[in-house]
N, C-alpha and C positions, 0 to 999 in steps of 0.2 A: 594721424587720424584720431582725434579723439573720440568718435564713436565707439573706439578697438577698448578707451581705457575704461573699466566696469566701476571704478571707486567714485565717481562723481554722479554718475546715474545709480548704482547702489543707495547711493546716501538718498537722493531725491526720491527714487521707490522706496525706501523704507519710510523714510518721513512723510510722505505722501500717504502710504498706508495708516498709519501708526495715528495722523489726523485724521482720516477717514473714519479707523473700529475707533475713537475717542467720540468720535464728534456726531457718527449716524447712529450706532444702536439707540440713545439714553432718546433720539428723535422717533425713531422708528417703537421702540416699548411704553412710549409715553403716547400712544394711538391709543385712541379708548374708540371703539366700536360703539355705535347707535341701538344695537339690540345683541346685547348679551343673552348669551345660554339661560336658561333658566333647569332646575333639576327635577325632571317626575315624580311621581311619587313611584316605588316599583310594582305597586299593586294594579291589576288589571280592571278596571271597572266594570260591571258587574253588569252583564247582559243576560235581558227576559226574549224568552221565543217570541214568535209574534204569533199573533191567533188568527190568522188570515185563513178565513176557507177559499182552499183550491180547488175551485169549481173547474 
């Protein structure tokens, strides 16, 4: 039964792997997104009461 013997499918799962992290990250971090973060400023802007009479 060669399904029993682990050294011939070892070999094929490693190398399968081993193509795989080679071959997907450098695809997958070369993704540029349409709308990047942009950074705040951390200052709160500056709010006036409202003069509203509550009748």
């Amino acid at each position: 039964m060669p399904q029993l013997n682990p050294t011939p499918w070892f070999a094929i799962l490693a190398f399968s792997w081993l193509i795989f992290l080679t071959v997907i990250p450098p695809k997958v971090l070369a993704h540029s997104f349409p709308n990047e973060p942009t950074s705040h400023s951390t200052e709160k802007p500056k709010t006036e009461p409202w003069n509203w009479p509550w009748y």
